[in-house]
C-alpha positions in Angstrom: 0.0 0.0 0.0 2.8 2.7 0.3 2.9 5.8 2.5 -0.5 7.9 2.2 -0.2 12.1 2.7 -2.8 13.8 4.2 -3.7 17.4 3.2 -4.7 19.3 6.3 -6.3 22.3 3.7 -8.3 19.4 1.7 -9.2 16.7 5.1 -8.4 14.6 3.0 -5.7 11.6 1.7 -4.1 10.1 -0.9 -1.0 7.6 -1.9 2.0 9.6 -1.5 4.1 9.8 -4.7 5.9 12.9 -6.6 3.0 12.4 -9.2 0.2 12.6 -6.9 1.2 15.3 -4.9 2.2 17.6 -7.3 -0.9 17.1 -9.1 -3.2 17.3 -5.8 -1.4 20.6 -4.8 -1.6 22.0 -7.8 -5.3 21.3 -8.3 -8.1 23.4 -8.2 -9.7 22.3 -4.8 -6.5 22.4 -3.0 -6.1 26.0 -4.1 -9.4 27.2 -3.2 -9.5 25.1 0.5 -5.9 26.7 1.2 -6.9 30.3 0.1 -9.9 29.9 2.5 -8.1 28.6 5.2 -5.4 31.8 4.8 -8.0 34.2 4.3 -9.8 33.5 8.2 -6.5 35.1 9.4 -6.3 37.9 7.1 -6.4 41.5 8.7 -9.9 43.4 8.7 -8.3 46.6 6.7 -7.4 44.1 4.1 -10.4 42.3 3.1 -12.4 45.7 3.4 -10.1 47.3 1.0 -10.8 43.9 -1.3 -14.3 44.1 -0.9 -14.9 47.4 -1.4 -13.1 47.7 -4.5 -15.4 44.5 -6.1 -18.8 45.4 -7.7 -21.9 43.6 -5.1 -22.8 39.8 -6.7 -26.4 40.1 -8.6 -27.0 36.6 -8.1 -25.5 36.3 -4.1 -27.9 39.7 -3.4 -31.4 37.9 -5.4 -30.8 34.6 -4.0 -28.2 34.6 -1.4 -26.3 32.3 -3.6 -23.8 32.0 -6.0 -22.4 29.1 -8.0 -19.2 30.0 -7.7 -18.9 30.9 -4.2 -15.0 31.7 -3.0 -14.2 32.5 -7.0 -16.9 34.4 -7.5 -15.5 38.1 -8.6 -17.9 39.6 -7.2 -18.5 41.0 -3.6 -20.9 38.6 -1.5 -21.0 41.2 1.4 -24.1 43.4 2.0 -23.9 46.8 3.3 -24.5 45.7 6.8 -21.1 43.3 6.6 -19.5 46.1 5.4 -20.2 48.2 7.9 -19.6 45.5 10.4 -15.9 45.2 8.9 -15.0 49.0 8.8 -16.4 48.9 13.0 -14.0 46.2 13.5 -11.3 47.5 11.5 -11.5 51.5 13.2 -11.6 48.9 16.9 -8.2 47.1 15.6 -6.6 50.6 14.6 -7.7 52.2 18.2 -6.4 49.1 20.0 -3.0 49.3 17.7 -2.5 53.0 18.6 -3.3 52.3 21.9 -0.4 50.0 22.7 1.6 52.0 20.4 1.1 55.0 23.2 1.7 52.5 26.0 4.8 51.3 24.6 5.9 55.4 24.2 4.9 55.8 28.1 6.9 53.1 29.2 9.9 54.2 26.9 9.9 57.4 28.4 9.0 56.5 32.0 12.5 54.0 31.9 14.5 56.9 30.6 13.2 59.1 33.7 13.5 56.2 35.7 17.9 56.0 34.8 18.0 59.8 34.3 
């Protein structure tokens, strides 16, 4: 039977050989499950900037579907998501600044602090 590989992105496994992996990491569905996986971490700032600059999905708006889902083109995020997004990327830029200051306060209290 041969060593198997499993594909955390994918949940799924297969024989292991040079032919088979290449061709399973270069597929289609491997792409698509690892760009999903990457894209839970991405920043807020980011994907609002993405989403913004996409034209809404007809289809996703009528139905709240699309065929093509993840490589759809198109925005699938409604005016209330996008909102949501902007709150949460104005909370990340406050917290950032925030340590940012803290960081300054303690920098200058340990230079009082020796001086």
């Amino acid at each position: 039977m041969g060593k198997r590989y499993f594909c955390d992105y994918c949940d799924r496994s297969f024989q292991d050989n040079l032919h088979n992996r290449k061709k399973h990491l270069n597929g289609v569905q491997h792409l698509r499950a690892k760009k999903a996986w990457y894209d839970l971490f991405r920043d807020a700032a980011a994907v609002l900037l993405e989403e913004q600059s996409k034209k809404p999905c007809r289809k996703f708006l009528q139905t709240g579907q699309c065929d093509f889902g993840f490589n759809c083109r198109f925005s699938h995020m409604t005016e209330e998501d996008l909102e949501k997004l902007n709150a949460q990327r104005k909370g990340d830029q406050r917290r950032k600044e925030q340590r940012s200051q803290l960081a300054q306060s303690r920098i200058g209290w340990r230079r009082e602090q020796r001086g």
